[in-house]
Steps between C-alpha positions, in 0.01 A plus 500: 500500500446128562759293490533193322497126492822347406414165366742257464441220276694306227189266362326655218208317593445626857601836440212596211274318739658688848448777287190438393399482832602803662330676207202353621534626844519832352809656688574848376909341635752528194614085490833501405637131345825378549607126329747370731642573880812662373298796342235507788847620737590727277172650470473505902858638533478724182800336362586467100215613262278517821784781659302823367146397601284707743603454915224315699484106526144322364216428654553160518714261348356182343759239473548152348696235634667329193640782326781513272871677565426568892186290644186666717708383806801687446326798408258495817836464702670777308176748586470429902850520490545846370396799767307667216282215353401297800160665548361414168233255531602153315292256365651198335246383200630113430382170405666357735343331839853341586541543817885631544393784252264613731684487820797674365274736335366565868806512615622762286210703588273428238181702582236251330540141277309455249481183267367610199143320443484299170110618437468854305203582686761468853787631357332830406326498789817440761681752323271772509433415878897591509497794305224646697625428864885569417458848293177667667399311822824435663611764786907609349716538767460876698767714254414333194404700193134368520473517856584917496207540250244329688274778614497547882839333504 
């Protein structure tokens, strides 16, 4: 079983076209959505209405910045903080080019930056790029799910 893409985004707007997108790229991942950073913890920690779903952490997790309740910061901190979540790849999806957002997001151990490109055409292009690398050409770490199923692994 694949796992999925948790995608968390609060603008309408950006997440039928994110979505969109990684349609396009033709992933056979399950993309989860989450609206805000306080649900995208407790999907990661399987807390609340999240507390009964399957084990295994996604694929990747595609994060904005300005989110509502708890932002894309917090929640990247929250996920290399905790023992079990560190290894998932992160890539924060954001309009924003200011630069503190991206050197904290570095910081934190953001795995890839992204500013969202304003042109369709990019947009659906940079985020099937992403699906594609993070969920089926990206080496997991060795003991990973994925990795174990490789053959010759």
């Amino acid at each position: 079983m694949l796992k999925p893409i948790l995608l968390v985004e609060d603008n309408p707007q950006d997440l039928e076209l994110t979505l969109i997108a990684l349609e396009r790229s033709q992933l056979a991942n399950e993309v989860i959505v989450v609206r805000d950073g306080a649900e995208a913890l407790d999907y990661l920690f399987r807390r609340d209405s999240y507390a009964q779903r399957l084990d295994g952490n996604p694929a990747v997790l595609l994060l904005d910045l300005k989110l509502p309740k708890v932002d894309g910061l917090q929640v990247l901190e929250a996920v290399r903080q905790s023992e079990e979540l560190r290894s998932i790849p992160v890539v924060m999806l954001t309009s924003s080019r200011e630069e503190p957002d991206l050197s904290r997001a570095y910081q934190l151990g953001v795995n890839a930056y992204v500013v969202k490109p304003v042109e369709f055409k990019e947009f659906v292009s940079a985020i099937s790029d992403l699906g594609i690398f993070w969920a089926v050409l990206n080496e997991p770490p060795p003991g990973s799910v994925r990795a174990q199923r490789r053959p010759g692994s």
